[in-house]
LOLUMVEX-168035 format. One record per residue (C-alpha): residue number from 1; chain; z, y, x. Coordinates in Angstrom, 3 decimals. Layout:
<recs>
[rec NUM, "A", [Z, Y, X]]
...
</recs>
This chain:
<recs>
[rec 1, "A", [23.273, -3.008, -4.530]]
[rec 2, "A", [27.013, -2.877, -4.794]]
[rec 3, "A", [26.908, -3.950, -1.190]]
[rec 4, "A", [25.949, -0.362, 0.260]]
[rec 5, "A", [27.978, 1.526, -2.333]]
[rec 6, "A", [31.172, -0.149, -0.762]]
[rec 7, "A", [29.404, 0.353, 2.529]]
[rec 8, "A", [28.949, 4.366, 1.553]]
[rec 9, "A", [32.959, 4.297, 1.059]]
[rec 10, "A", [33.872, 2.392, 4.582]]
[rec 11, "A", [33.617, 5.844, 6.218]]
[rec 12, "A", [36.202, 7.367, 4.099]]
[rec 13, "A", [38.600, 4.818, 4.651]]
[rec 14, "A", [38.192, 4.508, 8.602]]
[rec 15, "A", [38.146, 8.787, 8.842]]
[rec 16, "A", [41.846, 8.056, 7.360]]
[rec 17, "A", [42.645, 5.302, 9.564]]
[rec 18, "A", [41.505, 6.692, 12.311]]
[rec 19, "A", [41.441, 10.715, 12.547]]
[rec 20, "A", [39.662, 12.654, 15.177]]
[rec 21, "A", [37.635, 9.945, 16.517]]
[rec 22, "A", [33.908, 11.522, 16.686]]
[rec 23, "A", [32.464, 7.393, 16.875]]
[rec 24, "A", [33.679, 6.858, 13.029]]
[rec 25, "A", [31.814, 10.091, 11.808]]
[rec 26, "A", [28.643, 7.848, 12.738]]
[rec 27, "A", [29.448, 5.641, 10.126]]
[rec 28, "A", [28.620, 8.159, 7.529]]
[rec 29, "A", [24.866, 7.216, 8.067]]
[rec 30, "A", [25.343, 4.318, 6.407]]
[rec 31, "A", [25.306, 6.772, 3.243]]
[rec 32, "A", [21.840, 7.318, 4.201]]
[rec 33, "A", [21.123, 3.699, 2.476]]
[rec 34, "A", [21.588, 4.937, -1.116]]
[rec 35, "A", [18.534, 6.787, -0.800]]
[rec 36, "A", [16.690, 3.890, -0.928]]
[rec 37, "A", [17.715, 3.282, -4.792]]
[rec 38, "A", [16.232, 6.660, -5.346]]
[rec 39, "A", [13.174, 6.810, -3.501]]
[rec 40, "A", [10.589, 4.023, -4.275]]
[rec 41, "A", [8.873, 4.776, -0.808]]
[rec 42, "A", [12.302, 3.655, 1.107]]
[rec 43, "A", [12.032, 0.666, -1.057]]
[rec 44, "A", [8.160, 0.060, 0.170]]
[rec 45, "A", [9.318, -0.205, 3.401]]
[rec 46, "A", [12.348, -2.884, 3.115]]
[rec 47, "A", [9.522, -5.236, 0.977]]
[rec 48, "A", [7.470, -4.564, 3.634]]
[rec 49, "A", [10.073, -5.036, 6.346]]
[rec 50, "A", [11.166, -8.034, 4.661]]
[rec 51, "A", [7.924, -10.174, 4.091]]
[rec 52, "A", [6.360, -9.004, 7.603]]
[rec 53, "A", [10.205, -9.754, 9.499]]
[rec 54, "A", [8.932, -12.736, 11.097]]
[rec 55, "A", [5.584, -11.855, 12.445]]
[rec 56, "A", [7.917, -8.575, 13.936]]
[rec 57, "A", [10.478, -10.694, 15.092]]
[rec 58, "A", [7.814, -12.215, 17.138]]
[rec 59, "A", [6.774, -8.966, 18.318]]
[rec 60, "A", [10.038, -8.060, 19.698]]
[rec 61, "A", [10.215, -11.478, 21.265]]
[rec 62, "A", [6.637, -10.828, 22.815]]
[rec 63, "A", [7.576, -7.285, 24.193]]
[rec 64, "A", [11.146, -8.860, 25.703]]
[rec 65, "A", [9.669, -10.623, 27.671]]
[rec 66, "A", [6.963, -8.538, 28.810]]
[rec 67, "A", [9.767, -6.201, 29.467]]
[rec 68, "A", [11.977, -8.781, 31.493]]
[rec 69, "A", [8.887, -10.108, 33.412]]
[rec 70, "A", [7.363, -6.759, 34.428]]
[rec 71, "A", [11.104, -5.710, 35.466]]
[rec 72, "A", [11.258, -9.065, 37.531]]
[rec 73, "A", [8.048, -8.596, 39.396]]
[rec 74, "A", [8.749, -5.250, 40.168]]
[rec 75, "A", [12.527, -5.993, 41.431]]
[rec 76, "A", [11.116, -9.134, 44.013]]
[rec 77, "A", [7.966, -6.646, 45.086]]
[rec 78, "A", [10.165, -3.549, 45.558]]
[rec 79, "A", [13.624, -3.973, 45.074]]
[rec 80, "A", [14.651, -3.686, 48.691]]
[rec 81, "A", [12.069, -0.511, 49.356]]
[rec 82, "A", [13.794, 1.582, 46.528]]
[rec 83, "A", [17.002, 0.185, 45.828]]
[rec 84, "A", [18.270, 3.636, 43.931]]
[rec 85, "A", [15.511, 2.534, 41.576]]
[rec 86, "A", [14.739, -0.779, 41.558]]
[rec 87, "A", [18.078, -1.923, 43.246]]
[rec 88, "A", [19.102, -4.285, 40.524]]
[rec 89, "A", [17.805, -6.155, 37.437]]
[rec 90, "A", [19.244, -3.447, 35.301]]
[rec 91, "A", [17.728, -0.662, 36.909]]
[rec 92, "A", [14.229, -2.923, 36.673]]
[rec 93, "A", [14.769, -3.322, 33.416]]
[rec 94, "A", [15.313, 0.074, 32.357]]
[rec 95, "A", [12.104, 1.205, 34.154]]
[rec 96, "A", [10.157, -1.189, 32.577]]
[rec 97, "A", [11.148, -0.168, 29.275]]
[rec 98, "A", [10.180, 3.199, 29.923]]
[rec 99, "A", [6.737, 2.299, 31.530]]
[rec 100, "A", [6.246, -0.056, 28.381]]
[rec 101, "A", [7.576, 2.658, 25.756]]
[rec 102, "A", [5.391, 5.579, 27.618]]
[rec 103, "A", [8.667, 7.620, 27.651]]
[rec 104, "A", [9.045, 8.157, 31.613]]
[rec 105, "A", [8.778, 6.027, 34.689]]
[rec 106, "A", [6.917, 8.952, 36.817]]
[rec 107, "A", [10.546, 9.411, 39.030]]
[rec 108, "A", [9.232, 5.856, 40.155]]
[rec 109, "A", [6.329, 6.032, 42.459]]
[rec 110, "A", [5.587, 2.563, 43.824]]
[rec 111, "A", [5.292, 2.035, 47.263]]
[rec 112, "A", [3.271, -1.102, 47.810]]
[rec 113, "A", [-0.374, -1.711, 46.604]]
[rec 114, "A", [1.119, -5.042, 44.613]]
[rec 115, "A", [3.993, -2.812, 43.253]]
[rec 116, "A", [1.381, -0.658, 42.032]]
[rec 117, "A", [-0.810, -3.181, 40.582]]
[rec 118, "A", [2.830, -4.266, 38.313]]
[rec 119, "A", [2.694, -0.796, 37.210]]
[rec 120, "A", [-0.254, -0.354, 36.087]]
[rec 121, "A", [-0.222, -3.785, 33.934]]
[rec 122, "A", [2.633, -2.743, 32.753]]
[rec 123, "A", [1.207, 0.538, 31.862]]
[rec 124, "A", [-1.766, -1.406, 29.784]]
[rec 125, "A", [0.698, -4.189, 28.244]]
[rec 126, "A", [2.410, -0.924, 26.786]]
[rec 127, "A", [-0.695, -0.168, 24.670]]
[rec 128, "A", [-0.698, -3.869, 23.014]]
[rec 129, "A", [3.051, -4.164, 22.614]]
[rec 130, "A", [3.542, -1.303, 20.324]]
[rec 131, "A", [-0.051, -1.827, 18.733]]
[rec 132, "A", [0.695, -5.043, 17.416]]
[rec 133, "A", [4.107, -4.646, 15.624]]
[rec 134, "A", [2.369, -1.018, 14.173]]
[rec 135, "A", [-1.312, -3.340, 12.653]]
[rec 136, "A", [1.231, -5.511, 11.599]]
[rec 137, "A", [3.003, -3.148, 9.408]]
[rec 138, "A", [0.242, -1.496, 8.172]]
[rec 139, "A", [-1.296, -4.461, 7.058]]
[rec 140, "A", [1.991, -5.351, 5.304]]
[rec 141, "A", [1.379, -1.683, 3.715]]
[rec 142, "A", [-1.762, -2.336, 2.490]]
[rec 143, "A", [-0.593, -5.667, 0.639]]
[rec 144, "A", [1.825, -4.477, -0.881]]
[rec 145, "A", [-0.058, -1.519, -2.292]]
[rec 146, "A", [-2.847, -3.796, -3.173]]
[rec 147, "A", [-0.181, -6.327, -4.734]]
[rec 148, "A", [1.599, -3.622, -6.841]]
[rec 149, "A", [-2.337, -2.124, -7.880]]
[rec 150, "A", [-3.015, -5.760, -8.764]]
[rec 151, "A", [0.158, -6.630, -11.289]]
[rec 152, "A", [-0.639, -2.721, -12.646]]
[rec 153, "A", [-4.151, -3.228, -13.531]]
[rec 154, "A", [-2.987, -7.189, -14.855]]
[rec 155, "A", [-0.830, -5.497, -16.984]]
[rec 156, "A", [-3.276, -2.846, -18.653]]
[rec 157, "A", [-6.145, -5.420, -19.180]]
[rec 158, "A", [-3.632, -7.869, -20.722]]
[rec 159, "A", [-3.052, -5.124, -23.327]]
[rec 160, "A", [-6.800, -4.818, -24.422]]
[rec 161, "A", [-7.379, -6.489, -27.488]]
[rec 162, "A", [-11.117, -7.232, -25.993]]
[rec 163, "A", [-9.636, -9.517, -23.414]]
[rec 164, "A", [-6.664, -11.046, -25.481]]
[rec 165, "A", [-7.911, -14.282, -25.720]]
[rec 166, "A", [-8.451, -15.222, -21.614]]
[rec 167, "A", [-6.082, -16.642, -20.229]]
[rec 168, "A", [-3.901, -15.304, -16.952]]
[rec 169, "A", [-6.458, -16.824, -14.730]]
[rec 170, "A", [-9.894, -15.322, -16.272]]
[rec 171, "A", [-7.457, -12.071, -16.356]]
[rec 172, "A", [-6.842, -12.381, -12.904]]
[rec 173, "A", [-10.393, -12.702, -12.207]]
[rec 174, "A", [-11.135, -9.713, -13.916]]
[rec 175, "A", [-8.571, -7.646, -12.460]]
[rec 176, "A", [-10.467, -8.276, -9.389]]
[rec 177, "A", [-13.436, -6.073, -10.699]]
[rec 178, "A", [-11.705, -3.768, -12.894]]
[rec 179, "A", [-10.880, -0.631, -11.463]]
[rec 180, "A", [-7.374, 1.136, -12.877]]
[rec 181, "A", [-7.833, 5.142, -13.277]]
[rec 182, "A", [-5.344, 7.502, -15.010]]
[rec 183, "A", [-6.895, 10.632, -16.555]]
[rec 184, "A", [-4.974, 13.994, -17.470]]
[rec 185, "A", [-4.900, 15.649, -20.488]]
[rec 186, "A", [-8.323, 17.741, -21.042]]
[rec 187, "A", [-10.384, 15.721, -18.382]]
[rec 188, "A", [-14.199, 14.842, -19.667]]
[rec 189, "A", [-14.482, 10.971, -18.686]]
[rec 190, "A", [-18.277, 11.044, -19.568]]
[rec 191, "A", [-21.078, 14.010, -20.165]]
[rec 192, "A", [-24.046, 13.511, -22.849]]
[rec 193, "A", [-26.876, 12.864, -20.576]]
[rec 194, "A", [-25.177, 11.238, -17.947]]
[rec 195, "A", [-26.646, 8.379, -16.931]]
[rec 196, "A", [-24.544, 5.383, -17.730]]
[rec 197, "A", [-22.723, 3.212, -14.811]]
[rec 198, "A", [-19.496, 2.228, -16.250]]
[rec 199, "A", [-17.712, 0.964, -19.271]]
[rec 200, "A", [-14.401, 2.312, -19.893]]
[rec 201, "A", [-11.462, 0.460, -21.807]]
[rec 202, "A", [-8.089, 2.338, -22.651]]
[rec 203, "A", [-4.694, 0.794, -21.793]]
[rec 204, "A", [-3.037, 3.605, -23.096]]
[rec 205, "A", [-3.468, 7.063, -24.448]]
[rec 206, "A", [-6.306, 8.423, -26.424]]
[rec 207, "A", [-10.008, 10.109, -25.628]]
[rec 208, "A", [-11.908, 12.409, -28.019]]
[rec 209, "A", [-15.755, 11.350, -27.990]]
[rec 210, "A", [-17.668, 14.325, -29.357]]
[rec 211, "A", [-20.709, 12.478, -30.921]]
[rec 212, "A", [-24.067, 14.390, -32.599]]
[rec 213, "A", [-21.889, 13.216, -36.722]]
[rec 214, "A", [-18.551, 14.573, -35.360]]
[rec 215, "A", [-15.587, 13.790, -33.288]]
[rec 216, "A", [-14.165, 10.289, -33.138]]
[rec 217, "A", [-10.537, 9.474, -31.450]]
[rec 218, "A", [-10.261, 6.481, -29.686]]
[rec 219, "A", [-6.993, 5.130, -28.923]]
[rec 220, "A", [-5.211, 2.088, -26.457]]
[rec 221, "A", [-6.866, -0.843, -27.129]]
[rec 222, "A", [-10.600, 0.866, -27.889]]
[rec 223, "A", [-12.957, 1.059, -25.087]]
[rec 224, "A", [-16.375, 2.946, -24.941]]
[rec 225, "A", [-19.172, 3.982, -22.858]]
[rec 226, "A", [-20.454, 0.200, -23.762]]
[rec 227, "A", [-23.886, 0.937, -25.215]]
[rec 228, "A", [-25.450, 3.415, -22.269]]
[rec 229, "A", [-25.058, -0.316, -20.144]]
[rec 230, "A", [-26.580, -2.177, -23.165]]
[rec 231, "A", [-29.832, 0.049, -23.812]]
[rec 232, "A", [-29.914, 1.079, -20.401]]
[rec 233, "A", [-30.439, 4.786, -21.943]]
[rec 234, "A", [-28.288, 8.004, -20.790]]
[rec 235, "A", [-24.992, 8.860, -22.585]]
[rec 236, "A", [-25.709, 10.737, -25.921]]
[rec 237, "A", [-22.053, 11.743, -26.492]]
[rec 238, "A", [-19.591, 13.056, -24.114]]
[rec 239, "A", [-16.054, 11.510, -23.878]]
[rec 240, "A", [-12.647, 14.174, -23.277]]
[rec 241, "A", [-8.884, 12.709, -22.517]]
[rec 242, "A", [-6.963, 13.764, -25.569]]
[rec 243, "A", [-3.462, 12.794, -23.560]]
[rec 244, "A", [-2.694, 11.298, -20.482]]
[rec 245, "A", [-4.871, 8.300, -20.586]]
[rec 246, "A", [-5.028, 5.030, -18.758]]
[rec 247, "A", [-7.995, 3.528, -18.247]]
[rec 248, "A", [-9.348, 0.060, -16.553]]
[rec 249, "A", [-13.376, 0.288, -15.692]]
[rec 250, "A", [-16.068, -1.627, -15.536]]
[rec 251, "A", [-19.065, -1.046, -13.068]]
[rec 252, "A", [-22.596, -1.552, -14.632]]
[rec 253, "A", [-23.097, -4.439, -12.873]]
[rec 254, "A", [-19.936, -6.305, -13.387]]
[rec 255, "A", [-20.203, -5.419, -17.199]]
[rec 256, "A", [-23.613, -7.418, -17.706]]
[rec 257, "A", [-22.033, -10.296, -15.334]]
[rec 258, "A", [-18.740, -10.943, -17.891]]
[rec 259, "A", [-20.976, -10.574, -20.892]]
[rec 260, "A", [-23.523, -12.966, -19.396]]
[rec 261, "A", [-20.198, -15.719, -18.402]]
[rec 262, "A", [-18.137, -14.746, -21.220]]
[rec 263, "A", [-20.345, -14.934, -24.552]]
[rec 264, "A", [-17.296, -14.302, -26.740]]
[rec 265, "A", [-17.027, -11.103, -25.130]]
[rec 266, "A", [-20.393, -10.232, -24.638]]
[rec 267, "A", [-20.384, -10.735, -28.832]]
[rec 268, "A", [-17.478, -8.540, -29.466]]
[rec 269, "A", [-19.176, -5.471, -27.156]]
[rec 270, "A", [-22.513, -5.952, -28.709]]
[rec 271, "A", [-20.997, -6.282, -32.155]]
[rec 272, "A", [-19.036, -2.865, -31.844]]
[rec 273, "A", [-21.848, -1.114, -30.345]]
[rec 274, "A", [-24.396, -2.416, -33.299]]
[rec 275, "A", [-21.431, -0.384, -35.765]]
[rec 276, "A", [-21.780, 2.213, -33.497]]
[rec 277, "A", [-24.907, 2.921, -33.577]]
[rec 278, "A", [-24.571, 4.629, -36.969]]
[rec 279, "A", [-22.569, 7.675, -35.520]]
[rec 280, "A", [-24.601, 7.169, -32.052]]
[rec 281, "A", [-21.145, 6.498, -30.048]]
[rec 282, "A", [-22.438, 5.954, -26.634]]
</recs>
């Protein structure tokens, strides 16, 4: 945004304003926020950030005032034994934000078996307050992976001509099945005797299938691998990436379940594979 270019710029201004001062050189970090238009991991994280900031700001709350409690407890128990320490909320505070965060506390040895009791709790409470904000961003990870995987593989069966006439929600419920894989250049797909488990259709790029009457090209929109599944037979051709190919596939047994619930398509496969069957393209 606009925002953090102006932002990037600040610094330069207040380095004029204000020479010398070592505090404004700080403000160059704010450059650091451009990366984010470059790097689509930074950008991960502030959608993630963004649609899990609620559940964290909960988490903060949650550890506050485990922080402030522990700090409390262990200023009434032993506030007037080591008042260097403990002499003062502040000083409470601080140690219980370094028992919580696992970064120190050890200069603090309690004195009193209930003082010692607060530690150790606090010690334990530690482990859950920094678990919980960490499974909650890792589970914002994984949605956002799974959502970005989801309008992908939406996007490359919407393309196949085999599926052009579902609509989004049909689609939707066989992006749930299909399974998006991107080939190189050069990489076999399927081997002649093979056993067949999978039906492959191409979102884009081309495969080479090397059949017994000669080589066939197969480009986005085709798919293949269809009649192994139908006869139930091992593959009698093998199947090369020509380019960079996308494919979307289909597991044995979710191929037989959309043919059996979707008859329209379950007539287009079996009607390509009976034209097929004069070059044997399995």
């Amino acid at each position: 945004m606009m925002v953090i270019d102006a932002a990037a710029f600040v610094p330069f201004v207040l380095e004029l304003m204000f020479p010398g001062v070592a505090y404004v050189r700080l403000t160059r970090l704010v450059r650091f926020l451009k990366l984010a238009r470059y790097s689509p991991a930074l950008g991960t994280i502030g959608r993630v950030l963004s649609a899990e900031r609620r559940a964290l700001l909960a988490c903060i709350i949650i550890i506050a005032g485990v922080m402030l409690a522990a700090a409390a407890a262990m200023y009434a128990v032993e506030g007037e034994i080591q008042p260097e320490h403990l002499g003062d909320m502040p000083k409470a505070i601080w140690w219980s934000a370094a028992m919580l965060a696992k970064i120190g506390g050890e200069w603090l040895q309690p004195m009193t078996a209930l003082g010692r009791l607060i530690a150790t709790i606090t010690v334990m409470l530690g482990i859950f307050c920094f678990a919980l904000p960490v499974a909650i961003i890792g589970r914002g990870f994984y949605e956002e992976i799974r959502r970005r995987d989801f309008v992908v593989t939406f996007a490359m069966a919407a393309r196949v001509p085999l599926f052009s006439r579902l609509d989004a929600a049909s689609i939707s419920d066989l992006v749930a099945i299909l399974k998006a894989r991107t080939v190189h250049a050069g990489t076999v797909i399927i081997r002649k005797g093979e056993q067949g488990d999978a039906m492959y259709l191409i979102a884009s790029g081309a495969v080479e299938v090397d059949a017994p009457e000669g080589k066939v090209r197969l480009e986005e929109g085709a798919f293949f691998g269809e009649m192994a599944l139908l006869s139930r037979e091992r593959r009698t051709a093998s199947v090369t990436a020509i380019k960079s190919t996308d494919l979307l596939v289909l597991d044995s047994e979710d191929f037989h379940r959309i043919i059996d619930r979707n008859p329209e398509i379950g007539a287009q496969v079996r009607a390509v594979a009976q034209a097929r069957k004069g070059p044997l393209l399995h």
